[in-house]
KENU-486785 format. One record per residue (C-alpha): residue in one letter; x, z, y. Coordinates in steps of 0.1 Angstrom, whole numbers, padded with zeros to 4 digits, always signed. Each point is the difference from the previous one (the first is absolute). Layout:
BEGIN
AXZY...
***
This chain:
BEGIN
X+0203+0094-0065X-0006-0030+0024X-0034-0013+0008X-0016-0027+0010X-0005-0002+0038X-0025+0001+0025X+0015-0006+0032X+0027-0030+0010X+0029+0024+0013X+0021-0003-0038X+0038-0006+0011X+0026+0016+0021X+0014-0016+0025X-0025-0024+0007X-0008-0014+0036X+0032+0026+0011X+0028+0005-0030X+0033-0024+0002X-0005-0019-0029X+0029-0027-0003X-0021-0020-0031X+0001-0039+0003X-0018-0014-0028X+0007+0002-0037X+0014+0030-0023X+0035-0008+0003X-0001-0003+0042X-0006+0032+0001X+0034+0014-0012X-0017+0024-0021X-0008+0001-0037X-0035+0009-0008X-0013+0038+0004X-0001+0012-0038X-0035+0002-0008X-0013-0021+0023X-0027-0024-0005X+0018-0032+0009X+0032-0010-0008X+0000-0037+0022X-0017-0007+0029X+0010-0036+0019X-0017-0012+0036X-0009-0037-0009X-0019-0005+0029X-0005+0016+0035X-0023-0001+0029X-0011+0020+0030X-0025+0027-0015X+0006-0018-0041X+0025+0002-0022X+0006-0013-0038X+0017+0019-0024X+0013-0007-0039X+0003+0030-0017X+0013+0017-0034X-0018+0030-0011X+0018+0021-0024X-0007+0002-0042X-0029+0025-0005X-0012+0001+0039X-0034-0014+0005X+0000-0033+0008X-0039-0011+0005X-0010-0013+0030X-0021+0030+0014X+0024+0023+0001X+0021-0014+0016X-0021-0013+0028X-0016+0036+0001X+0037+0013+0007X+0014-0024+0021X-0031-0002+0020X+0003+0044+0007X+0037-0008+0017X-0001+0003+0039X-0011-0031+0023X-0012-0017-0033X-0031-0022+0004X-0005-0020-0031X+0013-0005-0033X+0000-0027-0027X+0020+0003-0028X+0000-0028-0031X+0015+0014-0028X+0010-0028-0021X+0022-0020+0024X+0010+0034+0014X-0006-0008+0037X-0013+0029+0022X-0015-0010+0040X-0004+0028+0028X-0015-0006+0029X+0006+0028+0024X+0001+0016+0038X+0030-0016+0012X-0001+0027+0029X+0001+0031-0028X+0026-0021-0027X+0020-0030-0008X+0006-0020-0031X+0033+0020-0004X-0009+0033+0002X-0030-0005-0025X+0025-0018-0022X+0018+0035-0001X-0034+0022-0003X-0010-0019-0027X+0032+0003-0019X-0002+0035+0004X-0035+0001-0019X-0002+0017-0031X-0022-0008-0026X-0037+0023+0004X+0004+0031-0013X-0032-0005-0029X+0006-0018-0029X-0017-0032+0004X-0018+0003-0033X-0032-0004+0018X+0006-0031+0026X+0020-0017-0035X-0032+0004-0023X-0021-0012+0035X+0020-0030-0004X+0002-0002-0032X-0040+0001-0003X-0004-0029+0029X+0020-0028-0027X-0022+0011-0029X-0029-0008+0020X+0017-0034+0017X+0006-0007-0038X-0034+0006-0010X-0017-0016+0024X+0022-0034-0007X-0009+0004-0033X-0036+0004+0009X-0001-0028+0023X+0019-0028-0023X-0015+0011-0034X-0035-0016+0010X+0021-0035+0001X+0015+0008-0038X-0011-0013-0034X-0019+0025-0016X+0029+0009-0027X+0021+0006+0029X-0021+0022+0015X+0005+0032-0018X+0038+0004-0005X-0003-0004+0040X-0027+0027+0002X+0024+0025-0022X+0030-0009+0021X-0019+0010+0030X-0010+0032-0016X+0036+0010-0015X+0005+0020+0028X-0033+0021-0008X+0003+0000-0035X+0036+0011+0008X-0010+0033+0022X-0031+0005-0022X+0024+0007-0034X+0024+0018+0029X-0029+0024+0003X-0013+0003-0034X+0036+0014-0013X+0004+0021+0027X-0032+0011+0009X-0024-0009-0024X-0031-0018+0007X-0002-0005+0040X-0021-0026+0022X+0028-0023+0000X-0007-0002-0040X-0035-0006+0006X+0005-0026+0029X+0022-0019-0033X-0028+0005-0025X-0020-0020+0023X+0016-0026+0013X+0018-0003-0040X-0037+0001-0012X-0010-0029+0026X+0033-0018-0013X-0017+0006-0037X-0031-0014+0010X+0016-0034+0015X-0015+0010+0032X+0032-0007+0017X-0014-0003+0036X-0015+0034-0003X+0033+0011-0013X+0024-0018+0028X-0027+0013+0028X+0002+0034-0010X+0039+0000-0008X+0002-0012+0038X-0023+0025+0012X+0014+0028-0016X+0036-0015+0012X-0011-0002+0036X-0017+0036+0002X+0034+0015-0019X+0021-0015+0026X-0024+0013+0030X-0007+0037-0013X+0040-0001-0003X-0004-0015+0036X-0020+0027+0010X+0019+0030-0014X+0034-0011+0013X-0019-0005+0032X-0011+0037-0001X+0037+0011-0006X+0011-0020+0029X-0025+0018+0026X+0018+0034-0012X+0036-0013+0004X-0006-0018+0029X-0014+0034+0021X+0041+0006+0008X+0028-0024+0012X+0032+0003-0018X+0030+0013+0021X+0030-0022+0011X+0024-0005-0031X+0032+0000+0024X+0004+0024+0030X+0020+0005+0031X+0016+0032+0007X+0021+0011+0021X+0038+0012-0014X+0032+0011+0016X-0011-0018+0034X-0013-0032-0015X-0030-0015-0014X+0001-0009-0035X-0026-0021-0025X+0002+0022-0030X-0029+0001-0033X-0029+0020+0005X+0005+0020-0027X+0039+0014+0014X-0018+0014+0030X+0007+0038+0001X-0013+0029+0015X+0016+0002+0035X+0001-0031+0006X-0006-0018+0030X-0025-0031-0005X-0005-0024+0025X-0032-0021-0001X-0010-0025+0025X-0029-0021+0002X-0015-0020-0030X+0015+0025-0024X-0014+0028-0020X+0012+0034+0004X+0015+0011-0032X+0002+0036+0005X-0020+0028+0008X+0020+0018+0026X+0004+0005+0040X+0005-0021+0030X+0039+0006+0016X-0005-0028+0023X-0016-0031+0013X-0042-0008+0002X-0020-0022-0019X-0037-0006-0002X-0004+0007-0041X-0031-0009-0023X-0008+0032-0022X-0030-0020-0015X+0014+0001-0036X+0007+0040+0004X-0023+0012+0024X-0029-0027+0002X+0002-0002+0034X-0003-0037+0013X+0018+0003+0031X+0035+0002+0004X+0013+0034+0013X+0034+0007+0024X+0022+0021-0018X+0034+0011+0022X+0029+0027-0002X-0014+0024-0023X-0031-0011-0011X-0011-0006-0039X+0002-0033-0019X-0007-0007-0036X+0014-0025-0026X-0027-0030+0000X-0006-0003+0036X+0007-0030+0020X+0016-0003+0033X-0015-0026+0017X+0018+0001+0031X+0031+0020+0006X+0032+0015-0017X+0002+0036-0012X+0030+0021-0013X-0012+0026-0027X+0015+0028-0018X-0012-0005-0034X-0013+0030-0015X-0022-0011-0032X+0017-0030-0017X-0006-0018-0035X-0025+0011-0019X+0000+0032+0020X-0019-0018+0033X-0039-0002+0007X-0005-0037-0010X+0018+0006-0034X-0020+0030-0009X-0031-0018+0013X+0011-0030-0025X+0002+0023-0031X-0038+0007+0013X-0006-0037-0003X+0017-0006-0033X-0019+0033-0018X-0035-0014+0015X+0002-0033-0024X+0011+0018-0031X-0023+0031+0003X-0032-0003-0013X-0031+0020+0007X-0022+0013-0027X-0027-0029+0010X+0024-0026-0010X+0010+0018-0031X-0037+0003-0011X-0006-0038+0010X+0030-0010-0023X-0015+0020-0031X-0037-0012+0005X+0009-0038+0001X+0021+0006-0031X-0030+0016-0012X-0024-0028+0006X+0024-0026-0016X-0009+0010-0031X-0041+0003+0008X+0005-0038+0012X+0016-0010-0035X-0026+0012-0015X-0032-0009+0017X+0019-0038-0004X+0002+0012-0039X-0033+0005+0003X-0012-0027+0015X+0017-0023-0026X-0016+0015-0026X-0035-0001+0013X+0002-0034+0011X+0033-0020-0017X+0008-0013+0037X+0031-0001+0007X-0012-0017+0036X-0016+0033+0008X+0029+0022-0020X+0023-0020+0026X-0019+0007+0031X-0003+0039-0008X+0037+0006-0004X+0006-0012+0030X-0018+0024+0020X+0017+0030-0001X+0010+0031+0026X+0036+0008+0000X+0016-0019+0022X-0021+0004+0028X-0004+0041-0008X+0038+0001-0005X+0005-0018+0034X-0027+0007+0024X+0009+0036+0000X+0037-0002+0011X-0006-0028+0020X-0024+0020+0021X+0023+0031-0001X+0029-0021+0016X-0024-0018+0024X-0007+0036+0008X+0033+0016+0008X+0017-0031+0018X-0030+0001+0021X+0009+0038+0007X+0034-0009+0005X-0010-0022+0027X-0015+0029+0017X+0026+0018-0003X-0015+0019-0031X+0032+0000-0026X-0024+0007-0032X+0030+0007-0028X-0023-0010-0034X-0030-0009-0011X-0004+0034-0017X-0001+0013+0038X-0026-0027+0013X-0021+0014-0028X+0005+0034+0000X-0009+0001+0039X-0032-0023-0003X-0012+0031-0023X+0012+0031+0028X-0028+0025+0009X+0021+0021+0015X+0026-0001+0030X+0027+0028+0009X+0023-0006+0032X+0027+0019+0008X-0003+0013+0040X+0032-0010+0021X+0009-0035+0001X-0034-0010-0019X-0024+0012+0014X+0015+0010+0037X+0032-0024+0013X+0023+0035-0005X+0002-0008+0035X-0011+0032+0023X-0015+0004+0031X-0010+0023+0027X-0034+0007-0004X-0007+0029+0028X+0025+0013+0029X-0017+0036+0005X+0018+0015+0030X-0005+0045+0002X+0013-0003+0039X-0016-0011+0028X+0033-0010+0015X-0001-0026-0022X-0023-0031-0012X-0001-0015-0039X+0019-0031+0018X+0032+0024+0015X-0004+0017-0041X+0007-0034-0013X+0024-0010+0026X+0022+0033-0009X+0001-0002-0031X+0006-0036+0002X+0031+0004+0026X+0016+0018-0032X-0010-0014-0028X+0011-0039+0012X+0034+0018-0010X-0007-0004-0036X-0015-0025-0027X-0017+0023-0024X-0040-0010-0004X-0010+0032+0018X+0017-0013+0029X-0004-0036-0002X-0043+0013-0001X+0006+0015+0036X+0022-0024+0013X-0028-0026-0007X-0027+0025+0013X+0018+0005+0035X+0007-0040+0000X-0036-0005-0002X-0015+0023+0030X-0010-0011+0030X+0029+0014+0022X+0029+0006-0025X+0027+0024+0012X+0038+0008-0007X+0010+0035+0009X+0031+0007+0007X+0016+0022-0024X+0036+0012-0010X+0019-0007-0031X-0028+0002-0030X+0009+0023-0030X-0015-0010-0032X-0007+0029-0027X-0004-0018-0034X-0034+0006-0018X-0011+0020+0033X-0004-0020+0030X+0019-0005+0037X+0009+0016+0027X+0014-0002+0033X-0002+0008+0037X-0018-0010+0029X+0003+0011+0039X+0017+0034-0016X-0028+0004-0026X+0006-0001-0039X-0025-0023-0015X-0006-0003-0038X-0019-0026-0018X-0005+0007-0038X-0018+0019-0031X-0016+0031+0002X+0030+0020-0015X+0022-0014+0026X-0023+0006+0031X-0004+0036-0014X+0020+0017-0022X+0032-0015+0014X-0010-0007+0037X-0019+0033+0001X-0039-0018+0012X-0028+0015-0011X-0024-0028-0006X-0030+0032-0009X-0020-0011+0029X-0011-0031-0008X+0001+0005-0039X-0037-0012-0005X+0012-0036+0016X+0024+0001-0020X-0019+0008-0032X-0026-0027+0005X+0029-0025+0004X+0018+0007-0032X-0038+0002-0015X+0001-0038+0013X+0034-0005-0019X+0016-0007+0031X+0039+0006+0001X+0006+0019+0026X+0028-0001+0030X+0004+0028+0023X+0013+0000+0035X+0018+0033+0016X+0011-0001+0038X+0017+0030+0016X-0015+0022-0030X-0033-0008+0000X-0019-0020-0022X-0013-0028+0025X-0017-0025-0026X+0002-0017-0036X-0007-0037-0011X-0017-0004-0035X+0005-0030-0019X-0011-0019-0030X+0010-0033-0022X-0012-0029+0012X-0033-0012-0026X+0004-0034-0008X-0021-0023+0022X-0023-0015-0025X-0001+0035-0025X-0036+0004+0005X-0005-0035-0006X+0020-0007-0028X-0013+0033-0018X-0041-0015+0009X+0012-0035-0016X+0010+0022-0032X-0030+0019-0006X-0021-0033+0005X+0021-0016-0029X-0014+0027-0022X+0029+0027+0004X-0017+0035-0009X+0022+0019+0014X+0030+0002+0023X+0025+0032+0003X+0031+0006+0017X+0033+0022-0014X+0027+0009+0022X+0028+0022+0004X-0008+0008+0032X-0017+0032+0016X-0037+0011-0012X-0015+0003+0037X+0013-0039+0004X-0009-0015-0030X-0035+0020+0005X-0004-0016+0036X+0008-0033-0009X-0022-0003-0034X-0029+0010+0024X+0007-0023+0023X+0000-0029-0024X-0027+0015-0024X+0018+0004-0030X-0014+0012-0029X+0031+0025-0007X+0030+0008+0004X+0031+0021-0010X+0032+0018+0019X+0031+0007-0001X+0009-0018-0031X+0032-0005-0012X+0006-0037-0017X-0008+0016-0039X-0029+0018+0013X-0017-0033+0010X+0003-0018-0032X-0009+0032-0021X-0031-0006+0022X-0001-0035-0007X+0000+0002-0039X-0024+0025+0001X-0026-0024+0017X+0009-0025-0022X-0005+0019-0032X-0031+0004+0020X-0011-0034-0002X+0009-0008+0034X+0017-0035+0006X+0022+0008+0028X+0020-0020+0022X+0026+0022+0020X+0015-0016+0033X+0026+0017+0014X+0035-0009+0021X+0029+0023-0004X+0028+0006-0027X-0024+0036-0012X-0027-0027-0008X+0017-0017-0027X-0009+0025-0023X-0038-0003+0007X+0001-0041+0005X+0015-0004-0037X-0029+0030-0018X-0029-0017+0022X-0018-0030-0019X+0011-0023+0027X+0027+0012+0024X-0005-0016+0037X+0035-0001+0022X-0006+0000+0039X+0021-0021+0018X+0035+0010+0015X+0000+0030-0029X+0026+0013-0015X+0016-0020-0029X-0009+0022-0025X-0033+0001+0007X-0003-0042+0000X+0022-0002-0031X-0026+0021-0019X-0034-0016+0011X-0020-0026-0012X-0007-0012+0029X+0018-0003+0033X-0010-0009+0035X+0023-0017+0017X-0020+0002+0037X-0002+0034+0019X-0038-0002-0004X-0019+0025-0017X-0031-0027-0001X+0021-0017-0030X-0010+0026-0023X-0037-0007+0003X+0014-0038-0005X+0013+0006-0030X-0028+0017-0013X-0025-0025+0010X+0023-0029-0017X-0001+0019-0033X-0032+0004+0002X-0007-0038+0006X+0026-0009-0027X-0021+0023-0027X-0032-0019+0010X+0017-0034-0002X+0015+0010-0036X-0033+0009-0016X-0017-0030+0019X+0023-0021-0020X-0002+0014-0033X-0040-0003+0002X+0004-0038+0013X+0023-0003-0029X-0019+0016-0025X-0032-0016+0013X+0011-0035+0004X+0022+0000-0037X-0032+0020-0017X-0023-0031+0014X+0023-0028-0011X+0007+0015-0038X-0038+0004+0001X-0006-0039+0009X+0029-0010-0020X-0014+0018-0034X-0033-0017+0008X+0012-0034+0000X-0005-0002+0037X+0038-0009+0010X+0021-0024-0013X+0036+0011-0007X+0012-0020+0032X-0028+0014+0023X+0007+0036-0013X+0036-0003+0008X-0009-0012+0031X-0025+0027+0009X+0023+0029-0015X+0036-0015+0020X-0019-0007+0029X-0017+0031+0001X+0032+0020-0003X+0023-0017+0026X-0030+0009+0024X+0003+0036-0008X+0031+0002+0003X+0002-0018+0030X-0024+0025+0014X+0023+0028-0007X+0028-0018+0014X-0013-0006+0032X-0018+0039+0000X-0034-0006+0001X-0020+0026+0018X+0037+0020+0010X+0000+0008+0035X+0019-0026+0023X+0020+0023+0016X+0002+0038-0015
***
């Protein structure tokens, strides 16, 4: 599915591809690509930094003015764009140092249409001529005869009479019936100005709630750029401009600067400076080289790369996170739901108060201005407006919130559990204490030992000491002969005639034959610590042993303090790992529990017993024996750089390495709930108050109207814009 974009890198091939395009279709010397979203594009006019198109967009494909400016205008050095529709003229202006008019004339043939229906931009549009319509007929009729007057007022309201019987057949009685009750009973009357004003109000707030809501869409579709449509790869010696979708796994994919990466895979060659904003959130552009991770999405901005393509299609990062996108606007959350049902509820209560009101008084002024107060459109709007407002705003933050269900379940979490390595600690270890048993030696010559062996190897045992030795104050190589690795055990080798071994505990003494009894109470209090524990034999003895722990997470503590200030009762800790570990580090945090040595059932038979409980639990966990856990947890929370599994099954998903963005999250949910039931008591309030004037003969029809539109486009105005949500989560 293809998104909207966020970002102006849309196009391979841009600023660096050989495109041989002239001007029009046919210069080209191909036909159109099937599917495509125009089938003629001819350069009328051309100038440094501004070119003029005609165009031909093909049956079925949207053809309204905003989307095609909001595509065009996502494609790589683009600057401005003004499309007009009816004479089918289309003008870039553009970076003339990033593009030219020819290659945009080739990017913008290689558009396809957006990937969503346009149902909701058509009845936008479709909305703003009813109201153009009404409010000509409202401005000429007060120059008509009076016989003329009220054929023109039930022209004008066709269109509402039209949706109003729509919705009676299909629906039964809704507030679109009502709203034609009134204005027909204004029409009845002879009031014909009260009946053209409200007609044109009730046009002009239709056409901005639909505004509004297609607005809401757009800041969920817009969170990720859309990657290129044609690709360069590299085949049989040569570079070759080939479809997106026949890139294979193996390939090589070259991407140089002003193109999107459309792979996730790794670098064979060249350096770029890349911008992982749309994956990663990070604003500044990174160097990736020989070697290094990139991801589908990601812009180079300066450079040329050649990748081996490893996730293609639907199968790469910026897909997956797309079918995110495109679940979060059809899911709905139980709030929404319940909105829905009470405004078709209070349709009926409305109806009837106006029955009433006509009965008691035989006014159909005041009948008029009662129906037009009514709740549903702003209760069946405000709530996913906000929801949307919401997530995008998470997705900016590089918070990928997969449904409104999610965003709701989390605002309601009291509990947290976090997995141990890789959430709460980097899964990064380090040395910790360098505890030398022989004088002969200091902690700094342990280190540097066991270092001058262990820079052999790349295991994370070794990379821990490697980085410990790098970091003293007089680092050391020793001299050594050739080192002899012992899988699962440790190394060894010799120095000045001397064996020296470097490993477990087994190794040093059931195979190496050193008795490590003497200093078995250092040892104890160590493992007591949950240290992992290295050993260092020289010439039989035992001379030393370093001790070493994950790294925690910088901001841990602080992240943990931030939850239990947003109301979280209590935060626990599963693992697979080691009792003595887990032990140390829920002390040092101040967890309120925790539980070892699970295997990846074990933790969710746990989690469904806290939930049967009454617990609402969010679990937040990063590797592929998390998934389990993240899809039985109320709301499953995926760390960043995670396994695939584990992202695939969360609701949400971080995408920046920062532990922080789970108190984020929580904080925006939290915000969202409290800007949802402000809304519904403005709405109720503000509604409640207006059918209360109206039924008292305090409004007229027209001012009602006025006072009930008016007071809806504000609300939901106030939920698109995410009133009271934090700026940045």
């Amino acid at each position: 599915m293809r998104f909207a974009p966020s970002g102006r890198d849309q196009g391979a091939g841009l600023s660096s591809a050989p495109w041989s395009c002239v001007g029009g279709a046919a210069e080209t010397g191909e036909s159109p690509r099937a599917g495509g979203w125009f089938t003629g594009l001819e350069t009328l006019h051309r100038v440094s930094g501004r070119v003029r198109y005609r165009y031909r967009c093909r049956p079925g494909a949207p053809q309204d003015r905003h989307s095609i400016e909001r595509e065009v205008g996502c494609l790589a050095g683009v600057r401005r764009v003004r499309a007009n529709p009816p004479i089918r003229s289309l003008v870039v202006e553009f970076a003339p140092q990033r593009t030219d008019a020819d290659a945009l004339a080739g990017a913008i043939r290689a558009l396809s249409p957006p990937g969503l229906p346009p149902a909701a931009e058509h009845d936008e549009n479709s909305r703003l001529g009813v109201a153009v319509l009404s409010g000509a007929v409202l401005f000429a009729s007060r120059g008509l005869e009076r016989p003329l007057q009220a054929p023109a007022a039930v022209c004008a309201s066709l269109p509402l009479l039209g949706e109003a019987l729509a919705d009676l057949f299909a629906r039964g009685i809704t507030s679109h019936v009502l709203e034609a009750l009134a204005v027909g009973i204004s029409i009845g009357r002879g009031d014909f100005l009260a009946a053209n004003i409200t007609t044109f109000l009730l046009a002009l707030g239709g056409y901005l709630e639909a505004s509004i809501e297609r607005r809401s869409d757009d800041m969920l579709k817009h969170l990720l750029r859309p990657s290129a449509d044609r690709v360069w790869v590299e085949r049989h010696g040569a570079e070759t401009l080939i479809d997106a979708a026949a890139v294979r796994v193996g390939d090589r994919v070259i991407a140089a600067t002003g193109t999107t990466i459309p792979v996730d895979g790794t670098v064979l060659g060249g350096e770029a400076l890349v911008n992982e904003a749309t994956m990663t959130g990070e604003s500044v552009p990174v160097r990736r080289r020989r070697g290094d991770r990139v991801l589908s999405a990601t812009l180079v901005e300066e450079g040329r790369l050649r990748i081996h393509a490893e996730r293609v299609g639907q199968q790469s990062a910026a897909a997956r996170i797309a079918d995110f996108v495109g679940q979060s606007l059809a899911l709905k959350s139980r709030t929404q739901l319940e909105a829905a049902r009470l405004a078709d509820r209070l349709v009926p209560l409305v109806l009837g108060l106006a029955g009433t009101v006509g009965l008691l008084t035989v006014d159909g002024q005041r009948v008029a201005a009662v129906l037009q107060a009514d709740y549903s459109c702003a209760l069946r709007l405000a709530t996913p407006v906000a929801f949307k407002a919401a997530m995008a705003r998470a997705g900016r933050s590089a918070i990928l919130i997969r449904s409104a269900k999610a965003l709701e379940e989390l605002a309601w979490v009291d509990t947290l559990v976090f997995d141990k390595t890789g959430t709460l600690t980097t899964g990064v270890l380090q040395v910790t204490d360098a505890i030398a048993f022989s004088p002969a030696y200091s902690a700094e010559d342990l280190t540097n030992l066991a270092a001058s062996l262990e820079e052999h190897y790349v295991h994370p045992i070794a990379r821990a000491v490697v980085e410990a030795a790098r970091g003293l104050g007089h680092p050391r190589h020793f001299a050594h002969r050739a080192v002899q690795f012992v899988v699962a055990h440790g190394v060894a080798s010799a120095i000045g005639g001397r064996r020296i071994v470097v490993g477990s505990r087994h190794f040093v003494e059931e195979d190496e034959g050193i008795s490590t009894a003497a200093h078995a109470g250092t040892i104890e209090r160590l493992r007591g610590e949950g240290k992992t524990l290295l050993y260092v034999g020289f010439g039989g003895e035992l001379i030393g042993l370093l001790g070493m722990t994950e790294r925690l997470r910088d901001n841990a503590a602080e992240t943990l303090a931030r939850l239990r200030g947003f109301g979280i009762r209590r935060i626990l800790m599963f693992t697979g790992d080691q009792p003595e570990r887990a032990r140390a580090l829920a002390a040092e945090l101040d967890l309120d529990g925790f539980h070892a040595g699970l295997l990846p059932e074990q933790k969710v038979e746990l989690l469904r017993g806290m939930v049967a409980a009454g617990d609402r639990i969010a679990f937040v966990g990063d590797g592929m024996n998390d998934a389990p856990a993240l899809s039985g947890a109320q709301v499953g929370i995926a760390m960043h750089g995670g396994a695939d599994t584990a992202r695939l099954a969360a609701d949400v998903a971080l995408l920046e390495d920062d532990l922080g963005r789970v108190a984020d999250a929580l904080a925006l949910a939290q915000a969202t709930r409290r800007l949802i039931e402000g809304n519904f008591w403005l709405i109720a309030s503000l509604n409640t108050g207006i059918l209360g004037a109206a039924g008292l003969g305090l409004l007229a029809p027209v001012a009602a109207s006025l006072l009930h539109n008016g007071s809806t486009l504000a609300i939901l105005l106030r939920a698109l814009t995410g009133a009271g949500l934090p700026r940045r989560p």
